[in-house]
C-alpha positions as CSV (number, residue, x, y, z in Angstrom):
1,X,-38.4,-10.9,-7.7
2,X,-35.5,-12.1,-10.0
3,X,-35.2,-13.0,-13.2
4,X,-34.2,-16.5,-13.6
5,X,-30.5,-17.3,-15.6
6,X,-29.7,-20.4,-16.7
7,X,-26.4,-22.5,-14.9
8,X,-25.8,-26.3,-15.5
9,X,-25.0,-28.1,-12.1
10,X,-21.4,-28.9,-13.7
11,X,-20.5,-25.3,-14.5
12,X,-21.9,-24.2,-10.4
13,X,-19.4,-27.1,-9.1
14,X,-16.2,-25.9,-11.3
15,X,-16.7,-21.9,-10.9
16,X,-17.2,-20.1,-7.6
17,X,-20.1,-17.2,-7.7
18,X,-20.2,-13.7,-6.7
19,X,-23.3,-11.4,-6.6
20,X,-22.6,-8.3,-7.9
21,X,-25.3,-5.2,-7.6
22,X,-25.8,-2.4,-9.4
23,X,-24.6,-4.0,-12.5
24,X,-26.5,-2.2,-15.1
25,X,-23.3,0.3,-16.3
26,X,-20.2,2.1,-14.8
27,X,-18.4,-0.2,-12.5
28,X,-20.5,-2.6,-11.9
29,X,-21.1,-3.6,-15.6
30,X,-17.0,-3.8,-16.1
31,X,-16.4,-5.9,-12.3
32,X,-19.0,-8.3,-13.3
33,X,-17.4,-8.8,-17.0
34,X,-14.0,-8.6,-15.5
35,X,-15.3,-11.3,-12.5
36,X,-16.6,-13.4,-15.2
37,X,-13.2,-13.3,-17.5
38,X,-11.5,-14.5,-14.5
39,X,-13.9,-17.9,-14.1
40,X,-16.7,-16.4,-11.2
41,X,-20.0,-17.4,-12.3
42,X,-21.1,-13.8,-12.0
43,X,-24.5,-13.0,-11.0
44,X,-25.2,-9.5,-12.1
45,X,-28.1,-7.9,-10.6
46,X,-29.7,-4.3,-11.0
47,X,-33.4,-2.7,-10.9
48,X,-34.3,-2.2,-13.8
49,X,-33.2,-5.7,-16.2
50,X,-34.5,-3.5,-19.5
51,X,-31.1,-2.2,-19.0
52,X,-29.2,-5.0,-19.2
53,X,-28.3,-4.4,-23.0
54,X,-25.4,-2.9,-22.6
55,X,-24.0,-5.3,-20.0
56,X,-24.7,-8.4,-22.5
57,X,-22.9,-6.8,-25.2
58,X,-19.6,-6.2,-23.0
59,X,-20.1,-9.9,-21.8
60,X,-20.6,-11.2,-25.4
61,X,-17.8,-8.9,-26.8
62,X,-15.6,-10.7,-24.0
63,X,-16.7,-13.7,-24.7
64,X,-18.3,-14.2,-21.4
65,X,-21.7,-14.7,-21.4
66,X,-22.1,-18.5,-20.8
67,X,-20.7,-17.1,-16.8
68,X,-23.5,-14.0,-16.7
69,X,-26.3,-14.2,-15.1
70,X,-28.6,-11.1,-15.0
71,X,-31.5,-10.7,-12.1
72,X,-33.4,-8.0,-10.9
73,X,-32.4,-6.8,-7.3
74,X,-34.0,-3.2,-5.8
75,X,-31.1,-3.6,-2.6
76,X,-33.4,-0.8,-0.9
77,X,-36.4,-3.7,-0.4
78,X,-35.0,-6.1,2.5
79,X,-37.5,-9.0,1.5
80,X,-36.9,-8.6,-2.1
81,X,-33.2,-8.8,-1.7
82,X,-33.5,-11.5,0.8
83,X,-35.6,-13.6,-1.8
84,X,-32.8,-12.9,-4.4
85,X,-30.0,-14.2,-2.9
86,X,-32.0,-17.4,-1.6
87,X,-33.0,-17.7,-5.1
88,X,-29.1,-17.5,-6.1
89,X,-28.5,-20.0,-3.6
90,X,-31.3,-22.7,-4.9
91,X,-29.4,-21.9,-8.1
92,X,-26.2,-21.8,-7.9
93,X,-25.2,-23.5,-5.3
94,X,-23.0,-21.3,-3.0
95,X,-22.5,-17.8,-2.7
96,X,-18.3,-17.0,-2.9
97,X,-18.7,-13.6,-2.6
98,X,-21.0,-10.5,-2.7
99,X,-19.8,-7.3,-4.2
100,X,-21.9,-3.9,-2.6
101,X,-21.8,-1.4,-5.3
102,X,-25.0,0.1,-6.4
103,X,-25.4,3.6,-5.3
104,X,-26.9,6.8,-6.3
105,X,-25.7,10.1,-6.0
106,X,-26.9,13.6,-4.1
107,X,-25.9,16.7,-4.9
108,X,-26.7,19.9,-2.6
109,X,-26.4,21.8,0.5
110,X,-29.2,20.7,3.4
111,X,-30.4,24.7,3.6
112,X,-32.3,24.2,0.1
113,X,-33.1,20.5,0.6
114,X,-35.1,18.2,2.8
115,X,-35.0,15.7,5.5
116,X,-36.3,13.3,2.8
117,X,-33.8,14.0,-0.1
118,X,-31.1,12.7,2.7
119,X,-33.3,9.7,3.9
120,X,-33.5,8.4,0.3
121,X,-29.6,9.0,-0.5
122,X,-29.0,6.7,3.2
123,X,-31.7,4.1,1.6
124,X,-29.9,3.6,-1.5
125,X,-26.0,3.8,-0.6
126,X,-26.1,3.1,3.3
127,X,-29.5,0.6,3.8
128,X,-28.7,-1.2,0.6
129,X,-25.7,-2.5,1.4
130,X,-26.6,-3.1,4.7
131,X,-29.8,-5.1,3.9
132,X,-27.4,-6.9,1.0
133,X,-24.9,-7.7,3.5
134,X,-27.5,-9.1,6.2
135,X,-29.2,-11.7,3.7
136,X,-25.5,-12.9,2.4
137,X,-23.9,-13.1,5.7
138,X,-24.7,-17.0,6.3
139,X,-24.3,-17.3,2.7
140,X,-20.7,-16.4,2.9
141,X,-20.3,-18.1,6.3
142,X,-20.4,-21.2,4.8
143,X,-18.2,-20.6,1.5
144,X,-15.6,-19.0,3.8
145,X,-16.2,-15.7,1.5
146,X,-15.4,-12.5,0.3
147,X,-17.9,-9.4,1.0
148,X,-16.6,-6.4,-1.2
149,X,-18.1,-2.8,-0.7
150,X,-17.4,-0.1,-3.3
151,X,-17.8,3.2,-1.3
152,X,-15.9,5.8,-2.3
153,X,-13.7,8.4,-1.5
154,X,-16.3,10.1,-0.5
155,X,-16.7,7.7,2.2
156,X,-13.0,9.3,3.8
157,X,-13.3,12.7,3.0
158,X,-16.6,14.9,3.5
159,X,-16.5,16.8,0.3
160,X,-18.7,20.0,-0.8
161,X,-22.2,20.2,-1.8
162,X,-22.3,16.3,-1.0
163,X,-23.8,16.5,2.4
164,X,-25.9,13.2,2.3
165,X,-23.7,11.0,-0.5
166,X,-20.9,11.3,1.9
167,X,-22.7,10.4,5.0
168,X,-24.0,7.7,3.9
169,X,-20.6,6.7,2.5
170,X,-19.0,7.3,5.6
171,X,-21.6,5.2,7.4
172,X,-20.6,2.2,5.2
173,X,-16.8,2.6,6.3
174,X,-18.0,2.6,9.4
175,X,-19.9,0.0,9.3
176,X,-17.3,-2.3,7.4
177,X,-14.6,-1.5,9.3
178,X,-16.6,-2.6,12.3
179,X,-18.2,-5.8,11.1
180,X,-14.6,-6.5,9.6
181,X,-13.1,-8.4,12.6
182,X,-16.0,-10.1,13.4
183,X,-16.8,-11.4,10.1
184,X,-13.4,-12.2,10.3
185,X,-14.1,-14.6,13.4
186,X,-16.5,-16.3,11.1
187,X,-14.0,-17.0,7.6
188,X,-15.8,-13.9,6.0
189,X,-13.0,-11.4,4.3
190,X,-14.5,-7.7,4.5
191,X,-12.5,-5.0,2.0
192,X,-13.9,-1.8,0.6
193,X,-13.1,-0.2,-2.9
194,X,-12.8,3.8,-3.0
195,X,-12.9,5.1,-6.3
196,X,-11.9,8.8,-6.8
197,X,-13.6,10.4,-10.1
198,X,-15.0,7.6,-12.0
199,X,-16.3,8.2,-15.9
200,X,-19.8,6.7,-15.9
201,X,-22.9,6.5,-16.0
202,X,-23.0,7.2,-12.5
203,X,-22.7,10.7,-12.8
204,X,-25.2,11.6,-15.1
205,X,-27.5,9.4,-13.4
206,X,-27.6,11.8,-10.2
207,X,-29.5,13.9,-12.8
208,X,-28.8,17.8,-12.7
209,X,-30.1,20.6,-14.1
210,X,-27.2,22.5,-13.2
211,X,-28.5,25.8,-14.4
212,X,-31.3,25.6,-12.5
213,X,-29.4,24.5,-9.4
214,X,-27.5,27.9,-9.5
215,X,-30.4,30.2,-10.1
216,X,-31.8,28.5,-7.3
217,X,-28.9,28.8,-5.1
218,X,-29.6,32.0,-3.4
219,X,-26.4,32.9,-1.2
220,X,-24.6,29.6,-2.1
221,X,-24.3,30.2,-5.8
222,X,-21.2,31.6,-5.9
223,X,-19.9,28.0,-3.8
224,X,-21.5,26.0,-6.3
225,X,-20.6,27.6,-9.7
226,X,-16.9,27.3,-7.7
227,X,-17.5,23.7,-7.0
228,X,-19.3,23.1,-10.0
229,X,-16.2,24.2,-11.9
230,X,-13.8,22.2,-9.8
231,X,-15.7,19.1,-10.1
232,X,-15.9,19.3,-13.7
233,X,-12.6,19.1,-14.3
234,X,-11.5,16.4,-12.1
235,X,-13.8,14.6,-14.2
236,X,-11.2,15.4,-17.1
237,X,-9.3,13.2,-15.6
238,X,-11.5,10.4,-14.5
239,X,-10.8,6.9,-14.3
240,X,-12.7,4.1,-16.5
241,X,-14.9,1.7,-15.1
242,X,-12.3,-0.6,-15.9
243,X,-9.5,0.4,-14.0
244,X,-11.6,1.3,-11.1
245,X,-13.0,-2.5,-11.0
246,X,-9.6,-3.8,-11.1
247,X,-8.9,-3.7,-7.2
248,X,-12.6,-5.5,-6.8
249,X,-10.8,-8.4,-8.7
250,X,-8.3,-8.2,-7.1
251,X,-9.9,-8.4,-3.7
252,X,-11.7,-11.3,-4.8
253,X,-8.6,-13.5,-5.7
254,X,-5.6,-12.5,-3.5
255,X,-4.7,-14.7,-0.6
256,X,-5.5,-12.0,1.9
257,X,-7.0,-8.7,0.5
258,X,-6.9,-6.0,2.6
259,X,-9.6,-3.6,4.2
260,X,-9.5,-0.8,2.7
261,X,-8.4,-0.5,-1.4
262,X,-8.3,3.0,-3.1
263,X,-8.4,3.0,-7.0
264,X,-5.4,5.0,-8.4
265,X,-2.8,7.1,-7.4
266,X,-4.9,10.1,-7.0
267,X,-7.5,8.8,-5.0
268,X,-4.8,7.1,-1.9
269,X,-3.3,10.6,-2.1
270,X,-6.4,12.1,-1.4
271,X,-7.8,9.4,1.3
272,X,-4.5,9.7,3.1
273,X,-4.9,13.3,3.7
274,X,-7.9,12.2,5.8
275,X,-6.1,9.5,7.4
276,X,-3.2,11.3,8.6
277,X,-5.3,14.3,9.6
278,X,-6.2,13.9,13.3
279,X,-6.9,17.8,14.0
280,X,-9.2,18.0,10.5
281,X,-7.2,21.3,9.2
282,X,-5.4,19.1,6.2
283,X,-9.1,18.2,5.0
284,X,-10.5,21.7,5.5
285,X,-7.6,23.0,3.6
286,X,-8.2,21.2,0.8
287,X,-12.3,21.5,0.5
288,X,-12.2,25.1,1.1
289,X,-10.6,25.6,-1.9
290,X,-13.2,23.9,-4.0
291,X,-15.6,26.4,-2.9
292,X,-14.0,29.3,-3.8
């Protein structure tokens, strides 16, 4: 269930709201500070709420509490998440706009994992968003909305040793850019946000033990210490939070935001190779090299 903020009935008339998930740290801790500094009564929802400390600092620091409003949300359990936006709804009013961006990550190759280590990444980053997006949908009917989806570039580019993030990020392209016209039909505005290399908590929370990865990699090791490598740096080079929740602002305030947003310079340059690439030799190009 969620845990109850506090709004005043004045304060839900003057401000529109926007659920946000996966709030906790990373991206989603900076959109829902950044949502709130632009007027959004910001509801910011994650697990585990005993790790909301770092969220209410940011928000007090940025003088932005009075417009945060932290509730638990597990987006894999469809009647929980169903509960927690009705609950929203009783509260607040109106739902403006829901922003899809919890996620977990999976690193491996499916030789040396299972079936059920693929299910679970589809549960998290696929199912979430789509049980999310179900339970808003009438929500955001009514308000005329906005229904943002960070995915990543990993959503346009299959990419190394990622087998089941990137599938299940390609799955919620493919399922944006298909509900997209329809929601469209219905005064619902559909955009998704594709981050490149992000410095967060996101990546430590995927939760390697790289050594023991690569003793355990058999014939692949030499692939993954390459890719290991290659990764590493990129992340050298990473964006913050911050600048990668810019565009989700920016999605939920222009006139007519478009479909599909990448992050930075580095990460359209990357997507376009995919999107220019009809024969799929740019892409392979590219990837091979990160595994050797």
């Amino acid at each position: 269930m969620c845990t109850h903020g506090n709004a005043s009935r004045e304060e839900t008339d003057m401000a529109k709201t926007v659920l946000i998930t996966g709030a906790s740290s990373g991206i989603g801790l900076a959109a829902t500070v950044a949502a709130a500094e632009a007027g959004w009564t910001t509801i910011a929802t994650m697990r585990d709420t005993s790790k909301a400390d770092a969220l209410h600092k940011a928000a007090a620091e940025a003088g932005v509490a009075d417009r945060v409003h932290i509730k638990r949300l597990d987006v894999v359990d469809p009647e929980l998440v169903t509960a927690c936006i009705d609950e929203a709804i009783t509260e607040f009013g109106q739902l403006d706009a829901l922003v899809n961006n919890a996620g977990a990550g999976q690193v491996g190759t499916i030789e040396q994992g299972t079936v059920e280590d693929v299910r679970a990444t589809m549960e998290v980053n696929f199912f979430g968003v789509v049980n999310t997006t179900r339970a808003a949908m009438r929500h955001l009917r009514a308000s005329e909305g906005r229904l943002i989806t960070v995915t990543s570039v990993g959503g346009v580019v299959g990419q190394p040793f990622n087998e089941a993030y990137c599938a299940a990020k390609f799955a919620v392209e493919g399922f944006m850019e298909s509900l997209a016209p329809v929601a469209a039909t219905v005064g619902v505005s559909v955009t998704v946000v594709e981050p490149g290399a992000v410095a967060s908590a996101f990546v430590a929370n995927v939760g390697l033990d790289l050594p023991a990865m690569l003793a355990a990699a058999g014939p692949y090791a030499p692939a993954l210490q390459a890719y290991i490598d290659r990764t590493t740096k990129s992340f050298g080079n990473a964006q913050t939070p911050a600048q990668a929740a810019a565009p989700i602002i920016e999605a939920l305030t222009a006139e007519q935001p478009a479909f599909r947003v990448q992050t930075s310079d580095w990460a359209r340059q990357f997507a376009g190779t995919k999107l220019a690439d009809l024969d799929g030799s740019a892409v392979l190009a590219l990837t091979n090299t990160w595994v050797r």
